[in-house]
Every structure is written in structure tokens, then in C-alpha cells.
C-alpha positions as CSV (number, residue, x, y, z in Angstrom):
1,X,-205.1,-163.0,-43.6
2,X,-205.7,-166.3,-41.7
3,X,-209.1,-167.3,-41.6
4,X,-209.7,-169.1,-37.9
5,X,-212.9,-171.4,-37.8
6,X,-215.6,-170.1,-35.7
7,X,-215.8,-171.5,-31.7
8,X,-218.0,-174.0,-31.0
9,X,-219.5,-172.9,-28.1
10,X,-222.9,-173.0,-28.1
11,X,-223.2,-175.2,-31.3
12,X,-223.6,-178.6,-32.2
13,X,-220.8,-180.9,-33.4
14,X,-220.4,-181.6,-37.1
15,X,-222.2,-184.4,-38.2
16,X,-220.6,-186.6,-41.4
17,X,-222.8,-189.3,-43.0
18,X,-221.9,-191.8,-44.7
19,X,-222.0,-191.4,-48.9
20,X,-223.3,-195.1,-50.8
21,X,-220.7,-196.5,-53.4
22,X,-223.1,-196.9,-56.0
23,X,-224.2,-200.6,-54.9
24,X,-226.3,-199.2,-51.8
25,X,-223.3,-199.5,-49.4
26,X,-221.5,-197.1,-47.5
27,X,-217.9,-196.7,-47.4
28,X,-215.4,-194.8,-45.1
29,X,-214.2,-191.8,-46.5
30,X,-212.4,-188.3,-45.5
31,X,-213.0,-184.9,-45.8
32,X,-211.7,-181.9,-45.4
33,X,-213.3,-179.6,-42.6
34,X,-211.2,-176.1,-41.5
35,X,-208.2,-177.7,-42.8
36,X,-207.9,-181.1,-41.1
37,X,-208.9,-184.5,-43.0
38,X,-211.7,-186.2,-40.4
39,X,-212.8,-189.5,-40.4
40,X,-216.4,-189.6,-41.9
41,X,-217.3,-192.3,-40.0
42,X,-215.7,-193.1,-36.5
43,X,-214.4,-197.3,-35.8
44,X,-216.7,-197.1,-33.0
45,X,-219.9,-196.1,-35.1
46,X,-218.3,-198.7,-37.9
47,X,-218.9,-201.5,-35.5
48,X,-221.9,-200.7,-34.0
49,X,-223.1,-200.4,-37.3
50,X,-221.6,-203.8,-38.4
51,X,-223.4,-205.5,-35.6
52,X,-226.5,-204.2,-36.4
53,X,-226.0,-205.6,-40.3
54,X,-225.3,-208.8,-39.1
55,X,-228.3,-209.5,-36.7
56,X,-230.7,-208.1,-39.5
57,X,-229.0,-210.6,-41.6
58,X,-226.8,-208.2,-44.5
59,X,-223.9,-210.7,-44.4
60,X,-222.9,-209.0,-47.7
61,X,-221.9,-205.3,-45.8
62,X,-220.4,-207.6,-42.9
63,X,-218.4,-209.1,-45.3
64,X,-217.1,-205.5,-47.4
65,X,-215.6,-204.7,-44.1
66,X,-213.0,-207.6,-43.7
67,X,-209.6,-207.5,-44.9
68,X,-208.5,-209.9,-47.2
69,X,-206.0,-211.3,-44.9
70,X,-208.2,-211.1,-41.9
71,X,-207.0,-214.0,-39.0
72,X,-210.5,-215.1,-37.3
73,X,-210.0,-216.9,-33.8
74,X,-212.7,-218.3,-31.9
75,X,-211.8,-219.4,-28.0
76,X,-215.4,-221.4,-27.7
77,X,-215.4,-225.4,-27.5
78,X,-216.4,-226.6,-31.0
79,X,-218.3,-229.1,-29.1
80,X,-220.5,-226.6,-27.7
81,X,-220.8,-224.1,-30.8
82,X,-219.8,-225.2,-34.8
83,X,-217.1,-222.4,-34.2
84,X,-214.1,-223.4,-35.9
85,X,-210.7,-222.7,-33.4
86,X,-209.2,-220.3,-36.2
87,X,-209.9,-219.4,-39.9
88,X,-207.3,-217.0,-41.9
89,X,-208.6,-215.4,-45.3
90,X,-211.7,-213.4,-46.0
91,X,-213.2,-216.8,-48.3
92,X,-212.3,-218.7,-45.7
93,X,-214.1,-216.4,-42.5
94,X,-217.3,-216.3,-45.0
95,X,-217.6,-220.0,-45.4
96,X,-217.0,-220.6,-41.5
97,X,-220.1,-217.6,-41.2
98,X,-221.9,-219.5,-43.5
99,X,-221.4,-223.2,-41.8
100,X,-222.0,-221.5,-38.2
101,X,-225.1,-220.0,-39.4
102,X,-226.5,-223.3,-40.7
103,X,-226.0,-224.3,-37.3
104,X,-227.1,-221.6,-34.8
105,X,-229.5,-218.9,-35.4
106,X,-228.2,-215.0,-33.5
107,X,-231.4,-213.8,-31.8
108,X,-229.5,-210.9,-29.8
109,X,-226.0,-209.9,-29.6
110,X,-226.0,-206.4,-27.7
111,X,-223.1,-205.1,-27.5
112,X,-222.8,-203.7,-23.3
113,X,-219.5,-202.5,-23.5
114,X,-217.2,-201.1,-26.3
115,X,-213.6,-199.5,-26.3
116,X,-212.0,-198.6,-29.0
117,X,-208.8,-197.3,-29.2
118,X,-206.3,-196.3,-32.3
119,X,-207.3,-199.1,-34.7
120,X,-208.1,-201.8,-31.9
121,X,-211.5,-202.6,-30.5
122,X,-212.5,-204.8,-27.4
123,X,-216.1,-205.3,-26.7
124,X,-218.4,-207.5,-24.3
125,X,-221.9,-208.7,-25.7
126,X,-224.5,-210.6,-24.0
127,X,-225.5,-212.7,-27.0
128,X,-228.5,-215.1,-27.6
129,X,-228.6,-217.6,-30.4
130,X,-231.0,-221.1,-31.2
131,X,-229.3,-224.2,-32.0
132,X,-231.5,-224.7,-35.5
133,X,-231.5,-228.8,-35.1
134,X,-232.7,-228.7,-31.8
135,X,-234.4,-225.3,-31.0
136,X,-232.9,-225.5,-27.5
137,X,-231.8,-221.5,-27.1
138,X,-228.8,-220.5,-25.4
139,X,-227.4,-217.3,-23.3
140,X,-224.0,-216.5,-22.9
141,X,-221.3,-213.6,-22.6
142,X,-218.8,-213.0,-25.3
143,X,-215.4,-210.5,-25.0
144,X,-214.2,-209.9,-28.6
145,X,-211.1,-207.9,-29.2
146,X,-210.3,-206.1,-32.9
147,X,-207.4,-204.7,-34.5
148,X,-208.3,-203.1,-38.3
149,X,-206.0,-201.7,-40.7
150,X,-207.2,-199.4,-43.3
151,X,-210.5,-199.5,-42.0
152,X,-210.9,-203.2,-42.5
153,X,-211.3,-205.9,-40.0
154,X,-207.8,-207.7,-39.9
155,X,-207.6,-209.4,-36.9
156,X,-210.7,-210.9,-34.6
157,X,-210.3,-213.0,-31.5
158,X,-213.5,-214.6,-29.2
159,X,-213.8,-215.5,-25.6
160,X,-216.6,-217.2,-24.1
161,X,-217.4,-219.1,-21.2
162,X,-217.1,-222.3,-22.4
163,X,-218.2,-224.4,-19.4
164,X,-221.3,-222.3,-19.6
165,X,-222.1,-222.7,-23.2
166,X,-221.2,-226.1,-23.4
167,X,-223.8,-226.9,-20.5
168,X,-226.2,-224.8,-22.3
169,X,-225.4,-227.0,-25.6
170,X,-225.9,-230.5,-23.9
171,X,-228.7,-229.5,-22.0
172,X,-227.7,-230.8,-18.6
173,X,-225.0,-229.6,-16.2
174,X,-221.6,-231.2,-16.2
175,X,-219.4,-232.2,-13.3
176,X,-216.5,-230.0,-12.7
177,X,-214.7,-229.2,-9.5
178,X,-215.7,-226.0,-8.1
179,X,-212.3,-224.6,-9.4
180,X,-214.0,-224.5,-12.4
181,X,-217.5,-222.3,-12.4
């Protein structure tokens, strides 16, 4: 006798959550529902939630979702942002976190647009941060583009406007052909 799961018409999606490890963080995990292994936690709801641990300030569950091997690329003018150009190695992405946090302060990064697809991810955020030595606040957008493998964050690259921010960072405008804004 073959046992056929009931329709869902009329009824709400199943809802996973997340189970702790022990330490009070969650980890991805499968399980079996009717016979196919599902996800218990969806990339899209993974980064969402990662962005939210990062503006609260839990760098240490940010930092459980990189892969070892990760390759960290940042297409921002170190003039304008501490950002260095590219970083490779989950030591080496935490100290360049730690030396751009010394740096800026994130007020906002809202994320206005997410697609994820497969194991990739490309987002747009409007993101706000303070420069901490001079408390001049700046406003920019930022497109960042994901690839993970095994649920970990492997590969991150960043865009932003750099004339923009660097204007922003100086505090006056700077002369560029029209070309250029």
C-alpha cells in the first residue's frame, strides 16, 4: 500500500526552524518530510538572517557561516572605505571585519533586493555607516553577489559607487568629467 501525503490545498506550508548546536547557534540541517530530504533553512532566509546578526553586532554567527577557504573581494576605493581590494581565508576575512569595524560603524544595511539562485546569491542594499574618527556619516548603494558551498559562504564580491563614496568620505565633491557621475 503506498501511502500519498495529503494535498495541500487549503493548508499552510510546513514550517522548519532552526535546532541550536548546543552553543546557542543554529545550524543548517535536513529532514525528512513525506520522503524527500528538505532544506531546514532556505539560503535566502540564511542571509537575511546573517545580515541581521551582523547589524546587531553577533560577528561570532557571521563568522560560523564562512567557509574556510572563503575569497572576500571588495570593488570600493580603499581611499574612501578601510576595505581591503581582496582577502582569502576565514582568519584572514575576520581580521579585515575587525580592522573595517574599527574604522566605520554600519548604522543600516537593508537589504532592497535579493535573488538567490542554486548556491549563488546577488543582492542590492542601501547601506549607512559613520566613519568613527570623524563622525561624518555616509549613504551609499552596494550590489554583492554570493556563491556558497555546503552552506557556507565561499565566495563574496562588492560593488559600490566609488565616486560617490569617495565624495562622501572627503567631504567635498571632486572634479570629474560628466562621463563620470
Amino acid at each position: 500500500m503506498v501511502v500519498k501525503p495529503p494535498p495541500l490545498r487549503g493548508r499552510r506550508p510546513l514550517r522548519f526552524n532552526l535546532q541550536s548546536n548546543g552553543f546557542g547557534r543554529a545550524f543548517r540541517h535536513t529532514t525528512l518530510v513525506w520522503g524527500i530530504r528538505v532544506a531546514a533553512e532556505s539560503l535566502r532566509d540564511q542571509i537575511l538572517r546573517q545580515n541581521a546578526a551582523y547589524q546587531q553586532g553577533d560577528r561570532a554567527f557571521v563568522a560560523d557561516l564562512f567557509h574556510d577557504q572563503i575569497d572576500w573581494r571588495f570593488f570600493i576605493s580603499s581611499e574612501a572605505l578601510p576595505m581591503p581590494g581582496q582577502v582569502r581565508g576565514k582568519w584572514h576575512v575576520l581580521l579585515a571585519l575587525q580592522k573595517i569595524h574599527e574604522h566605520i560603524e554600519i548604522i543600516r544595511n537593508e537589504i532592497t533586493l535579493l535573488i538567490v539562485e542554486g548556491e549563488r546569491a546577488a543582492m542590492i542594499c542601501d547601506r549607512v555607516v559613520r566613519q568613527r574618527q570623524t563622525g561624518r556619516v555616509m549613504q551609499y548603494k552596494v550590489a554583492a553577489f554570493h556563491r556558497y558551498e555546503g552552506g557556507k559562504l565561499i565566495e563574496y564580491q562588492e560593488f559600490g559607487d566609488g565616486l560617490d563614496i569617495l565624495e562622501q568620505a572627503l567631504g567635498r565633491g571632486i572634479d570629474a568629467p560628466a562621463a563620470y557621475r
